[in-house]
C-alpha positions as CSV (number, residue, x, y, z in Angstrom):
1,X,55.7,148.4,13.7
2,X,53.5,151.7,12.9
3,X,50.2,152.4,14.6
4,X,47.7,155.2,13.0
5,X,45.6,157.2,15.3
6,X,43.1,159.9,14.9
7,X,43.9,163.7,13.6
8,X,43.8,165.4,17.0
9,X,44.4,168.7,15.2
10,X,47.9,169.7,16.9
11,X,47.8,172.7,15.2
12,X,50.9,172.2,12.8
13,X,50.3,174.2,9.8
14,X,52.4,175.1,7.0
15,X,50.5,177.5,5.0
16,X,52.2,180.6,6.3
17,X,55.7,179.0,6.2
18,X,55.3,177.9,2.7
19,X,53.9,181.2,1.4
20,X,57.6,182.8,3.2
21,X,59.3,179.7,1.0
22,X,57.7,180.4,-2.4
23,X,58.6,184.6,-1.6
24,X,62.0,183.3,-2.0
25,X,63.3,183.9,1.4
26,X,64.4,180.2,2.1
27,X,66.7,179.3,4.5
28,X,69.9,180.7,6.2
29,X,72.6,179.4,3.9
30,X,74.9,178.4,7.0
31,X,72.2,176.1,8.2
32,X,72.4,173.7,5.0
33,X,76.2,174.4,4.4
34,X,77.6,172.5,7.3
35,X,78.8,169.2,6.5
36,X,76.7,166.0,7.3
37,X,78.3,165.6,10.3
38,X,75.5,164.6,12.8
39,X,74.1,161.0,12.5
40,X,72.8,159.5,15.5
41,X,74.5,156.5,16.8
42,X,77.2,157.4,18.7
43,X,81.2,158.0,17.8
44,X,81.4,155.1,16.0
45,X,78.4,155.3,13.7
46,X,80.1,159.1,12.7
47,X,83.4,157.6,12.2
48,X,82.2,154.6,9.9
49,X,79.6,157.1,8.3
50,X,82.7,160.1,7.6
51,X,84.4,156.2,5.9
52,X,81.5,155.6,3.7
53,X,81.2,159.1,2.6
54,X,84.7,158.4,1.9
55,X,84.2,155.6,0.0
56,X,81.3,156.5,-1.8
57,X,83.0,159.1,-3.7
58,X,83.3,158.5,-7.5
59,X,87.3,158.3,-8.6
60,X,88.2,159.6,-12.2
61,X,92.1,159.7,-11.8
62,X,92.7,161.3,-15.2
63,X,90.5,164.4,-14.4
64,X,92.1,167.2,-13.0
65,X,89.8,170.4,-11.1
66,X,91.4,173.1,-10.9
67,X,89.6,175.3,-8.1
68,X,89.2,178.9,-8.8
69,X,87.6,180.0,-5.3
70,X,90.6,180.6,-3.6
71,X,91.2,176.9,-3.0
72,X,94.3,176.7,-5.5
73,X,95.0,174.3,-8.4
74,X,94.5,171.4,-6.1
75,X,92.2,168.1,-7.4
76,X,89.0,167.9,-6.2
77,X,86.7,164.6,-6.1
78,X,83.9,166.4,-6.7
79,X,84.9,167.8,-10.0
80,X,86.1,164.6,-11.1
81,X,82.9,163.4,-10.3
82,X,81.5,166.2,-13.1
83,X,84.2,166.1,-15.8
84,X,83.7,162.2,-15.8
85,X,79.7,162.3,-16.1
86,X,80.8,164.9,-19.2
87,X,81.8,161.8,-20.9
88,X,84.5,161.5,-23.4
89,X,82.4,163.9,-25.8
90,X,82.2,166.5,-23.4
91,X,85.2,167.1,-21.6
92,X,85.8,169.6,-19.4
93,X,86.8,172.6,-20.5
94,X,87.4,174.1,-17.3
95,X,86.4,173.4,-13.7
96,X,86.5,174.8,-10.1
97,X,84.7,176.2,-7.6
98,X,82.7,179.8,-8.0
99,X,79.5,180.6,-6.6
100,X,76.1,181.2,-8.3
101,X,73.2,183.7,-7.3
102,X,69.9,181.9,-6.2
103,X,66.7,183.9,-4.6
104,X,69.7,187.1,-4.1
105,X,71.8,184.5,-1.9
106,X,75.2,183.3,-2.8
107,X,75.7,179.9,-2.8
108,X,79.3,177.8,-3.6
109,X,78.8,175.3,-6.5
110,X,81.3,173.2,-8.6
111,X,81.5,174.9,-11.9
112,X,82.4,172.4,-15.3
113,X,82.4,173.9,-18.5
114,X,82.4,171.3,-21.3
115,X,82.6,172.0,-25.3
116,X,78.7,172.2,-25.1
117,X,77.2,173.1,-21.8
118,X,77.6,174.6,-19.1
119,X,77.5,171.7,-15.3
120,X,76.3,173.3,-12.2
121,X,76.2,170.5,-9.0
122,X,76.3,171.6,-5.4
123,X,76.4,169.0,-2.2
124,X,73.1,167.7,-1.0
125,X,72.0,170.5,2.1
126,X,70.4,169.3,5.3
127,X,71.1,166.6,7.9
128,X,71.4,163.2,7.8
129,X,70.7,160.8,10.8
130,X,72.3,157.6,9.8
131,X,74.3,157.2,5.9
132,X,73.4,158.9,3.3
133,X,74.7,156.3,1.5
134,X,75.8,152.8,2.1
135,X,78.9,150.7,1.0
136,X,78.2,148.8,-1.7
137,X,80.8,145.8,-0.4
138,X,79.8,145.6,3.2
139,X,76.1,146.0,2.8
140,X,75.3,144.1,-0.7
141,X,74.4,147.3,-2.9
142,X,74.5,150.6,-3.2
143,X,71.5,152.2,-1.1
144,X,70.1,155.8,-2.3
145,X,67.8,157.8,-0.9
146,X,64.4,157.9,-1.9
147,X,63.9,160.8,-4.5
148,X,60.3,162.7,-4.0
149,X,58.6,161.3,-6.6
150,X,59.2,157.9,-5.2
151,X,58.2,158.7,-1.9
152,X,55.2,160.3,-2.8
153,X,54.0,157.3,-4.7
154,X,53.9,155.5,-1.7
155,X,52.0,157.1,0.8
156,X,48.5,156.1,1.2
157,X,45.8,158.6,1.5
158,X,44.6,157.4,4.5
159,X,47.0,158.5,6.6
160,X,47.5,162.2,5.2
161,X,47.2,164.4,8.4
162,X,46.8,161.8,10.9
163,X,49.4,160.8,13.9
164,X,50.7,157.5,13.8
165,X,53.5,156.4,15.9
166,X,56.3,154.2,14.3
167,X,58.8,152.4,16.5
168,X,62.6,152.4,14.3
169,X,65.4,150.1,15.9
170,X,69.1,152.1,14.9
171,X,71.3,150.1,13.1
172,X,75.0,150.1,14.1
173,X,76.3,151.6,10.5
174,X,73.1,153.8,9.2
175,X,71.4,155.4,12.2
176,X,67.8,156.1,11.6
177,X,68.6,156.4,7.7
178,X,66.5,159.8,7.4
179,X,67.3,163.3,6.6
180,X,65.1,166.0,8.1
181,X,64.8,170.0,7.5
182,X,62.7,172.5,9.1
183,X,62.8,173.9,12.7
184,X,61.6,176.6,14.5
185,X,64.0,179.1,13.3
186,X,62.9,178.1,9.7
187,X,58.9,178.7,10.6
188,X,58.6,174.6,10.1
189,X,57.8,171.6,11.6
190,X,61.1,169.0,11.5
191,X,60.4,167.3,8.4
192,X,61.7,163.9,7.2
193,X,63.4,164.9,3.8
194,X,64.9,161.9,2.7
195,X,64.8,158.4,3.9
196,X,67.6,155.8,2.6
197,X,67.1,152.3,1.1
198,X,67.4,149.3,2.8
199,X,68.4,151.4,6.4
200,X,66.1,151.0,9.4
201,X,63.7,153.7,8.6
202,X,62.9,152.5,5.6
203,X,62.6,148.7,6.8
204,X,59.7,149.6,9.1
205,X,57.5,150.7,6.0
206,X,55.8,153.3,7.9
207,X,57.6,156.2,7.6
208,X,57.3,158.6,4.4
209,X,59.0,161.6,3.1
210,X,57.0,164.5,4.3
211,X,56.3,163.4,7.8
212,X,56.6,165.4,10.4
213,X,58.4,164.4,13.8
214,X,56.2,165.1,16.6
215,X,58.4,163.8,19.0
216,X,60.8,161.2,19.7
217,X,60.4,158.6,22.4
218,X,57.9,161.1,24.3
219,X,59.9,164.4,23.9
220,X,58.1,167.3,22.0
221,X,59.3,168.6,18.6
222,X,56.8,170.6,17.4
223,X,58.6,173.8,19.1
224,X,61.7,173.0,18.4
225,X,64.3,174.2,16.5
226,X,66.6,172.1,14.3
227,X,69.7,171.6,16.6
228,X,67.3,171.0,19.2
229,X,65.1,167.7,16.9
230,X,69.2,166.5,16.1
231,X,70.1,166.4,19.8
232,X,66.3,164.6,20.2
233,X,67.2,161.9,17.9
234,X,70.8,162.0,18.6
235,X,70.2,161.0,22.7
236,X,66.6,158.5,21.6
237,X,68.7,155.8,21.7
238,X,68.8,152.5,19.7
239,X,65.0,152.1,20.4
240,X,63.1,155.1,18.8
241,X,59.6,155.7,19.1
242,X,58.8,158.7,16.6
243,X,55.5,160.3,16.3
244,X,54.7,161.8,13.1
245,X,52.1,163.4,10.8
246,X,52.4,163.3,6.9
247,X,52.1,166.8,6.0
248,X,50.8,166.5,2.3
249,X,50.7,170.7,2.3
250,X,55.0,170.3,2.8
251,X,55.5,169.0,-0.8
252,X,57.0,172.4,-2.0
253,X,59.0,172.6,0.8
254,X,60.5,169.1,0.9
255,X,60.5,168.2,-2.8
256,X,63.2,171.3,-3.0
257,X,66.4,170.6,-3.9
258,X,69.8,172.6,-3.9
259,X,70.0,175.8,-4.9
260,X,70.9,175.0,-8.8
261,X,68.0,173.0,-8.5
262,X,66.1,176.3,-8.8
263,X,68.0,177.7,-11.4
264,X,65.1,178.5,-14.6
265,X,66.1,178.1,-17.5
266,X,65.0,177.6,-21.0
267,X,63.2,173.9,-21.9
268,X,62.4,174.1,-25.6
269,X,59.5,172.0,-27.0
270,X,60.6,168.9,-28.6
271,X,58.8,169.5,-31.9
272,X,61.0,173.2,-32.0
273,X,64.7,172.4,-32.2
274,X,66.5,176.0,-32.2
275,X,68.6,176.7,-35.4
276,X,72.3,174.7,-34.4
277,X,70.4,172.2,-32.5
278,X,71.2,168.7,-33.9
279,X,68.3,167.0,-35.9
280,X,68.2,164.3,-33.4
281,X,67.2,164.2,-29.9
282,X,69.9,164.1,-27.7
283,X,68.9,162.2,-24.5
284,X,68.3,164.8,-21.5
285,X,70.7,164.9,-18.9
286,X,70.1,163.9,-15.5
287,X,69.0,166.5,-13.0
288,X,71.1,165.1,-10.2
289,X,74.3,163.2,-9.8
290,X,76.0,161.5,-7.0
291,X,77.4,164.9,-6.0
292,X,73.5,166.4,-5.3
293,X,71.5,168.7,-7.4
294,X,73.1,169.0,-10.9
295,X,71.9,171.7,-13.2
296,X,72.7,171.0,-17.2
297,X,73.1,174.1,-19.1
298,X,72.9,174.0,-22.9
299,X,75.5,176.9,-23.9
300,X,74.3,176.7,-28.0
301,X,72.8,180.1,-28.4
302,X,73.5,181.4,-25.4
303,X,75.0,184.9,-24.3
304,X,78.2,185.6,-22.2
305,X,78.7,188.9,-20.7
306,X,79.6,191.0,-17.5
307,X,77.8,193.3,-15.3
308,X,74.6,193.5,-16.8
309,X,71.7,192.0,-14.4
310,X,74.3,192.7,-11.3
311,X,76.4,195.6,-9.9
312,X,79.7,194.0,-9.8
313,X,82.6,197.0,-7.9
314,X,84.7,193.9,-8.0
315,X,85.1,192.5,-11.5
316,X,84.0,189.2,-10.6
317,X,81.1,187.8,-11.9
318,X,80.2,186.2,-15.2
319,X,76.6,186.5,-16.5
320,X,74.9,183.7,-18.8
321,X,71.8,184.6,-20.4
322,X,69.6,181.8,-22.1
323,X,68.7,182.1,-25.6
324,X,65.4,183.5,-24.9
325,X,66.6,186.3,-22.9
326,X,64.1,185.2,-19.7
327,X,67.0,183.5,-17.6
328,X,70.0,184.6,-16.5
329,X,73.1,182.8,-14.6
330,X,75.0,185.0,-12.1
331,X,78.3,183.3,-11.4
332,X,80.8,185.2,-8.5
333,X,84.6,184.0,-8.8
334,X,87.4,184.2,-6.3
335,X,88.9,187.3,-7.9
336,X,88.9,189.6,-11.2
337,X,91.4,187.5,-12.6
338,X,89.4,184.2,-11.7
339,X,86.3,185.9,-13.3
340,X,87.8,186.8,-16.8
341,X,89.7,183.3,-17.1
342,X,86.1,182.0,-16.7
343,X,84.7,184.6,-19.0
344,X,87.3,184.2,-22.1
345,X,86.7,180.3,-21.4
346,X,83.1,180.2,-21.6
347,X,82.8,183.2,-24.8
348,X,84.8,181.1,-26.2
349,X,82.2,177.6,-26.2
350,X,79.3,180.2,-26.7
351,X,81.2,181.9,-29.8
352,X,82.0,178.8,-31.8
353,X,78.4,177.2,-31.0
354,X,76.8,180.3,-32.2
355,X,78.8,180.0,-35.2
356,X,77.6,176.3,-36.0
357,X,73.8,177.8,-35.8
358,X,74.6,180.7,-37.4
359,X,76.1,179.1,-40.6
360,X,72.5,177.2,-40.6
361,X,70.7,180.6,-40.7
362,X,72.6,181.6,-43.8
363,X,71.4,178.9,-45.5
364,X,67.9,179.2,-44.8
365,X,68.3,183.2,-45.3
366,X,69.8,182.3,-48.4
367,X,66.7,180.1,-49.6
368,X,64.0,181.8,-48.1
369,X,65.1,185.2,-46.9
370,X,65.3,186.6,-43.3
371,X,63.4,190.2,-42.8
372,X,62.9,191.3,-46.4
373,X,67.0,190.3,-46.8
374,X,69.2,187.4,-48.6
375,X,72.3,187.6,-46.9
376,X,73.6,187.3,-43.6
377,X,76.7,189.4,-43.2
378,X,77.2,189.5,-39.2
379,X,74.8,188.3,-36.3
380,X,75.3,187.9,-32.8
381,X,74.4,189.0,-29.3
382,X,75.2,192.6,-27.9
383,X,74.2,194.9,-24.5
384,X,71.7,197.1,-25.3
385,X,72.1,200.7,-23.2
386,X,68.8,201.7,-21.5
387,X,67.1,204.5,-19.9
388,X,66.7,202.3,-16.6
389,X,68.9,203.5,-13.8
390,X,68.7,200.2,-12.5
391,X,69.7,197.7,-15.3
392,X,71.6,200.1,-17.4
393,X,71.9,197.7,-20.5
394,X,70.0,194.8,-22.0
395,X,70.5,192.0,-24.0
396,X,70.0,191.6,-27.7
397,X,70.6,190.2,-31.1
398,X,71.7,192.2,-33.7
399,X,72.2,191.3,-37.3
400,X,74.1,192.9,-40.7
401,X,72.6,192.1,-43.7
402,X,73.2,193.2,-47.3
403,X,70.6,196.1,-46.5
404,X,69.1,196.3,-43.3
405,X,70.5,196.1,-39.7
406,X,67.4,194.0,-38.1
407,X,67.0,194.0,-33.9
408,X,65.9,191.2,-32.4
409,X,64.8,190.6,-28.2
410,X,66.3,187.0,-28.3
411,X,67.7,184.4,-30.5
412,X,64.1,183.6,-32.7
413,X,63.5,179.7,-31.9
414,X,62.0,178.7,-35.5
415,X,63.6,180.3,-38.4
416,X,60.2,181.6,-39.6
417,X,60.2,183.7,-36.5
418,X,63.9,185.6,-38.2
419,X,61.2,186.8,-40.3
420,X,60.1,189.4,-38.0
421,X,62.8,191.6,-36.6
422,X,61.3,193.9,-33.5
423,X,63.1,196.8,-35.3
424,X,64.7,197.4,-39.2
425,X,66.9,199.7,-39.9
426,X,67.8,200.4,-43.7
427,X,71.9,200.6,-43.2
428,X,71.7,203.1,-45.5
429,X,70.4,205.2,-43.7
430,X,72.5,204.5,-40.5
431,X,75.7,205.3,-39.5
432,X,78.3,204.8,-37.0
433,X,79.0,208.2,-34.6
434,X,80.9,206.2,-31.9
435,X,82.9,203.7,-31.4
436,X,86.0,203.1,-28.7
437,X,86.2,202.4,-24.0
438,X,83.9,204.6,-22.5
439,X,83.7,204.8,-18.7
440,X,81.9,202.6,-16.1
441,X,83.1,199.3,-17.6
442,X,83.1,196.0,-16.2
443,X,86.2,195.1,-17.6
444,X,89.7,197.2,-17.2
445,X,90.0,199.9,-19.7
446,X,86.2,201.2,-20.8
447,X,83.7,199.6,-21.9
448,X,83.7,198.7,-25.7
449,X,80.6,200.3,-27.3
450,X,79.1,202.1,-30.5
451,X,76.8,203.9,-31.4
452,X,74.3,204.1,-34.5
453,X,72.4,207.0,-35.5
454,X,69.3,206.2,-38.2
455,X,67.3,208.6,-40.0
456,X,63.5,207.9,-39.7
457,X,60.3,209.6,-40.3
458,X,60.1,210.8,-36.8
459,X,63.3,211.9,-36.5
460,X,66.9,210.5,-35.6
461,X,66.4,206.9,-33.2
462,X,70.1,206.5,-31.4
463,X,71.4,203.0,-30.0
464,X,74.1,202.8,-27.8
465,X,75.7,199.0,-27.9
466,X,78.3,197.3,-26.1
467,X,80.8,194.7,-27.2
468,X,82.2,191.9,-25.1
469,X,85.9,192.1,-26.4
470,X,87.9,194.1,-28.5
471,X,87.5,191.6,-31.4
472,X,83.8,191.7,-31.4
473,X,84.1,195.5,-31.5
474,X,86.0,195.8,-34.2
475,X,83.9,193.4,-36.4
476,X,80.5,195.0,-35.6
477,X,81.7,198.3,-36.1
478,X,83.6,196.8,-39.8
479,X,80.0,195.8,-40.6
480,X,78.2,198.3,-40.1
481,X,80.2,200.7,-42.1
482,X,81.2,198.0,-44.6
483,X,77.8,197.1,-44.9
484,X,76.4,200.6,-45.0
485,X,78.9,201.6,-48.2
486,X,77.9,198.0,-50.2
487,X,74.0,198.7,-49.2
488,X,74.7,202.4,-51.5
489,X,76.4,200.6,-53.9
490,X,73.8,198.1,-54.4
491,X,70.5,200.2,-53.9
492,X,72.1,203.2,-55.8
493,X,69.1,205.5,-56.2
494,X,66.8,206.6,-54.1
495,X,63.5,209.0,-54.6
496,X,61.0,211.3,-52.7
497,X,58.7,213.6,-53.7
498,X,59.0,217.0,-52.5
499,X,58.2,220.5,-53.6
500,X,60.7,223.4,-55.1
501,X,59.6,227.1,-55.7
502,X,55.9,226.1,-55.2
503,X,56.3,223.1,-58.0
504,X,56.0,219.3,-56.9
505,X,58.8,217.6,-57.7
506,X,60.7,214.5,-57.1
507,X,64.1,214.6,-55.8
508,X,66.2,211.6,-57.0
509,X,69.4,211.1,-55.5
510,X,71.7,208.5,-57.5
511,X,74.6,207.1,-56.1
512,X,76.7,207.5,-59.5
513,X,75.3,210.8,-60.8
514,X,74.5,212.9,-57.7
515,X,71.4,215.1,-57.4
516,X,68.2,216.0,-59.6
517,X,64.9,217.5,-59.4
518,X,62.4,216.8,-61.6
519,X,58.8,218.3,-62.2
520,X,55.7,216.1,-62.1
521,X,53.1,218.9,-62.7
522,X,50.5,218.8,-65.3
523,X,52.7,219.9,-68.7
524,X,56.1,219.4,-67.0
525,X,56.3,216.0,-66.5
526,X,59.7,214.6,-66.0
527,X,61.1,217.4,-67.2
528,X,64.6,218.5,-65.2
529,X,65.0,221.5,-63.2
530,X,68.2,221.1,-62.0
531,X,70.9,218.2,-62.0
532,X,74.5,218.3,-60.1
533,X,77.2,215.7,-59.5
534,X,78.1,215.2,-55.7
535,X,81.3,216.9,-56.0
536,X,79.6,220.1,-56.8
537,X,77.7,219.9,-53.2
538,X,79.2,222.4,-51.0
539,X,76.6,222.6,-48.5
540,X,73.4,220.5,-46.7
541,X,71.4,221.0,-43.6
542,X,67.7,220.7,-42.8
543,X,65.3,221.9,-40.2
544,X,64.5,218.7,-38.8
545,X,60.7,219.1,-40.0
546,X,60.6,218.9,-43.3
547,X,63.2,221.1,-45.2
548,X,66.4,220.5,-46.5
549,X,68.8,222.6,-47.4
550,X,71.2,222.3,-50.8
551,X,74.2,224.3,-51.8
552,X,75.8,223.4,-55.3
553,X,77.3,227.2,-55.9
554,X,75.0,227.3,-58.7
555,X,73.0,230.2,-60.1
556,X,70.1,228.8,-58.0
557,X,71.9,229.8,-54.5
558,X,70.6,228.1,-51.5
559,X,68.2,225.4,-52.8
560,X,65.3,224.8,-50.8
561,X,63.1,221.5,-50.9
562,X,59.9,220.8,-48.9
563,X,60.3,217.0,-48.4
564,X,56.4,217.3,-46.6
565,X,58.0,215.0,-44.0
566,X,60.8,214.7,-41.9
567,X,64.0,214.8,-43.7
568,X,66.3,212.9,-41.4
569,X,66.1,209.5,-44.0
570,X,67.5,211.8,-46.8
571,X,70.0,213.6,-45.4
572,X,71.3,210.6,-44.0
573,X,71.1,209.0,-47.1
574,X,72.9,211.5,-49.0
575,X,75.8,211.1,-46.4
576,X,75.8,207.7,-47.3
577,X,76.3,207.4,-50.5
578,X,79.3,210.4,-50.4
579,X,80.9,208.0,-47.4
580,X,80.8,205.0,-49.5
581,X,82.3,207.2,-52.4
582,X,84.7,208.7,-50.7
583,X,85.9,204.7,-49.5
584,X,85.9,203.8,-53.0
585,X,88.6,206.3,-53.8
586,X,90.5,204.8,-51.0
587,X,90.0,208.0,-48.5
588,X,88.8,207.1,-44.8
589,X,85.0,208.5,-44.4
C-alpha cells in the first residue's frame, strides 16, 4: 500500500520550532483543550466515536469525586478512574478538579490524594481522526494507541526523511485511526502523534508516529494550519492518499505528553532508599492511565505550604515541594476555601509520613549520632525568609536537638548525609525574639513566624521562619526555648579566656554558681579574682567587638573584660542560663 520515493528536500524543518518547544513556550492551551470531537468519517463515525468514548470509560461505582473547581460535589468518571487505580491500599483521600502550573501556563487536571502520594492525570490533548479507542465487544479487544517507544521501534532507517505515499481506506467506526499535532500556528509541520491498533492506519504498515502529512489526496499541508490539515482529512474521503515524511528530528515534539507529563520531580536511586521509605521496592507506578498522562507523586518527605514559589492575591494555591528542595508543584483551586480544604488535607498525609521517617532518624541518631548530637527533639520543614524581593522565603529543614539547632537545604537522602548540617547553632546560645501573625500572609490572619537570634564570633546571625499552622508554631517555638533551657542545664559551664586589669584570665560562667574570674599568669595560676552568684548581677552589656561589661554592685564597680573576640556567644550565653533559671523557679523568661 506504501510507496518510498526520493528526499526532494521540501524544505520542512523543525529545528527552529523545536528550539521554541524546549524554551518552554508550547502550545496555546485552548488548542489541545477542546474535546476530541473531530474524526473524519462523517456524522455517524462522530456519533459512534462520542459512544465508545462513552463506553470506554472505567466505572468504579463505590468512588465518589468530589470536584473542587467550581464544578460542585458531583461524581466524576474520571476520578473514579484515579481513586480505583489507588487500589484498596491507597484510597483517596480527597479528589477533584484544581489546576497545576506547567512552563507558567495553567492547565486543569484531576487532583487524587491517597494516604501516600499525591495522582496528577489530565485528558490526552490533540486530535484524533478516527477512535481513540475501540470497543472491546464490537471489535474483539481493546485497541490502544501506539505509545512512542513502540512506534519508534518500528521505523526503519531507510525511510527517515524521504516522501513516501501511503494509500489508507477509512473504516466506518475508526476513521483514519491517527492523532496529529502541529500546524502553522504552532511553527510545525502536521504531525502524526498517535496511531491506534488494529484501525486502518495502522493495517497499512506504512505509516509511523512522527510522519509528517504532506498532503492528502493531492492537497498541500505543509502551510497549513491545524484546523486547516482536520478539514483536509475530514473532506479526503474514504480513499486517502497521504503523503508523508518521517521527521526523526520531531521526537521531542511528538514523544510529549500532557502537561503533568512534564512535571520534574525527584527519582531517587534504587540503592538510596530515603529514611521512611520501606525496605522493599515498591513497584513503580505507571506513568499513564486510561485517563492520559498520570503523574505519581510520592508525598513521604515532602513539604506543604503556601505562597512561596508564586504570588498568590487570591489565597488559592497549594505548593508541594519534593524532598530535595529542586521541584516544586503549584496547584490553583477554585477558591480560598477550596485551596485550604486541599491544604489541611494534604499537610495532613505529609505530617504523619514525615513522622514514620522521622521516628527512623531517632533511632539511627540514637546509635550513631546526627551533627555532633544524640537526640532528636523536633525536626521538620519550615519557610526560610530571604533577602530576594522575588521569592521572599525558602524552603528548609530545621531540627531541635539536645544541644544544637542544626539547618539543613533539604531532607538528607542517606542518614550519613544528617551528619553534616549546612549550619549549627549551639541552642544555647540562641534565643527566640519573635514569635506571633505578621503581615503579608498567605493565609487569613498573619503569617505564623519566629525569629532566632544566635551569638557567633562575627556577631549576631538572625533567622526569620515561618510555620504552616498555628500548631506547628507553637511546637517549634516550645522547642526552641524548652530546648535552649535543658541545653544550660545539661552543658552547665562554659569558659573563655579573656583579660581583666591587664591580667589574662579565664572567665567561667557556671550554670549553678554564677560568675568567676580566674588568673592564669605565671605565679597566679588558678587563683580567683573575683566570684558572684547570678542574683548578684545587676548589669551586662558589651561593645559588640570584644568587651563586656559586668555589674555585680561590688567594690570592683563596672567590671571590664577583654574577651579578644567578639562577645556576642557569651552574653548570649549568660542570658541563657538566667532564662533557664528563672523557668526553673516557675517564672515565665
Amino acid at each position: 500500500m506504501g510507496g518510498a520515493g526520493g528526499d526532494d528536500g521540501d524544505g520542512i524543518s523543525l529545528q527552529t520550532s523545536l528550539q521554541s518547544e524546549r524554551g518552554g513556550r508550547g502550545l496555546p492551551e485552548s488548542r489541545w483543550a477542546e474535546p476530541l470531537s473531530c474524526e473524519v468519517g462523517g456524522s455517524e463515525s462522530r456519533a459512534a466515536a462520542e459512544s465508545l468514548r462513552s463506553a470506554r470509560e472505567p466505572r468504579a461505582p463505590q468512588s465518589v469525586s468530589v470536584s473542587n473547581s467550581g464544578d460542585g460535589a458531583r461524581r466524576d468518571d474520571a476520578s473514579m478512574a484515579v481513586a480505583a487505580a489507588a487500589g484498596p491500599a491507597q484510597r483517596a483521600h480527597r479528589s477533584g478538579f484544581v489546576e497545576v502550573l506547567v512552563r507558567e501556563r495553567w492547565h486543569r487536571v484531576l487532583a487524587s490524594l491517597s494516604e501516600e502520594a499525591l495522582i496528577l492525570s489530565c485528558e490526552e490533548n490533540g486530535h484524533a481522526h478516527g477512535h481513540e479507542h475501540a470497543n472491546g465487544e464490537a471489535d474483539g479487544g481493546a485497541r490502544g494507541a501506539f505509545t512512542f517507544a513502540e512506534a519508534e521501534e518500528r521505523v526503519p532507517e531507510t525511510i527517515a526523511n524521504r516522501k513516501r505515499c501511503v494509500k489508507v481506506v477509512k473504516q466506518d467506526l475508526g476513521g483514519l485511526g491517527i492523532s496529529i499535532k502541529g500546524g502553522k500556528e504552532n511553527k510545525m509541520p502536521i504531525l502524526i502523534s498517535k496511531i491506534f491498533r488494529g484501525l486502518a492506519a495502522d493495517q497499512t504498515q506504512a505509516l509511523y508516529v512522527g510522519d509528517a502529512i504532506l498532503s492528502v489526496n493531492g492537497v498541500n499541508l505543509r502551510d497549513a494550519t491545524h484546523d486547516e490539515a482536520v478539514q483536509g482529512l475530514k473532506r479526503a474521503g474514504r480513499e486517502v492518499t497521504l503523503e508523508v515524511k518521517y521527521m526523526r528530528e520531531a521526537t521531542p515534539y511528538v514523544k510529549k505528553g500532557s502537561p503533568v507529563s512534564e512535571i520534574g520531580w525527584e527519582t531517587p536511586p534504587p540503592e538510596s532508599p530515603r529514611l521512611g521509605s520501606p525496605h522493599s521496592d515498591a513497584p513503580t507506578p505507571p506513568s499513564l492511565s486510561l485517563q492520559g498522562d498520570r503523574r505519581y507523586i510520592p508525598l513521604r518527605m515532602c513539604y506543604v505550604t503556601r505562597a512561596m514559589t508564586t504570588h498568590d492575591p487570591e489565597n488559592r494555591q497549594v505548593e508541594l515541594h519534593s524532598p530535595d528542595a529542586k521541584h516544586t508543584v503549584v496547584l490553583r483551586c477554585s477558591d480560598s476555601a477550596s485551596a485550604q480544604t486541599w491544604f489541611g488535607s494534604m499537610q495532613s498525609v505529609t505530617s504523619g509520613l514525615l513522622e514514620k521517617g522521622v521516628s527512623e532518624l531517632r533511632e539511627h541518631a540514637a546509635r550513631n549520632g546526627i551533627g555532633g548530637n544524640r537526640e532528636i527533639r523536633h525536626l521538620g520543614w519550615l519557610a526560610e525568609k530571604t533577602e530576594n524581593e522575588r521569592q521572599r522565603w525558602k524552603p528548609v529543614v530545621l531540627v531541635v536537638t539536645e544541644k544544637d539547632l542544626l539547618l539543613y537545604d533539604s531532607m538528607a537522602r542517606m542518614k550519613e548525609n544528617w551528619l553534616n548540617p549546612t549550619h549549627t547553632y549551639p541552642l544555647l546560645s540562641t534565643r527566640l525574639v519573635h514569635s506571633g501573625p505578621d503581615r503579608g500572609s498567605p493565609q487569613p490572619g498573619g503569617e505564623l513566624s519566629f525569629a532566632t537570634r544566635t551569638g557567633t564570633r562575627l556577631g549576631i546571625e538572625t533567622h526569620v521562619f515561618r510555620a504552616e499552622t498555628c500548631k506547628d508554631l507553637s511546637l517549634w517555638t516550645r522547642h526552641i526555648v524548652t530546648g535552649c533551657h535543658a541545653s544550660a542545664e545539661m552543658i552547665k559551664e562554659v569558659m573563655t579566656s579573656c583579660m581583666y586589669k591587664g591580667l589574662d584570665c579565664r572567665l567561667v560562667i557556671h550554670y549553678e554558681l554564677g560568675f568567676s574570674v580566674l588568673a592564669e599568669g605565671d605565679g597566679s595560676q588558678g587563683q580567683t579574682l573575683f566570684s558572684y552568684p547570678f542574683e548578684r548581677l545587676r548589669m551586662s552589656s558589651d561593645d559588640g567587638v570584644r568587651m563586656l561589661y559586668l555589674d555585680f554592685g561590688g567594690k570592683e564597680g563596672e567590671i571590664q573584660l577583654d574577651l579578644h573576640s567578639c562577645p556576642k556567644p557569651i552574653v548570649f550565653i549568660l542570658h541563657s542560663f538566667l532564662s533557664a533559671k528563672i523557668s526553673r523557679l516557675g517564672l515565665v523568661a
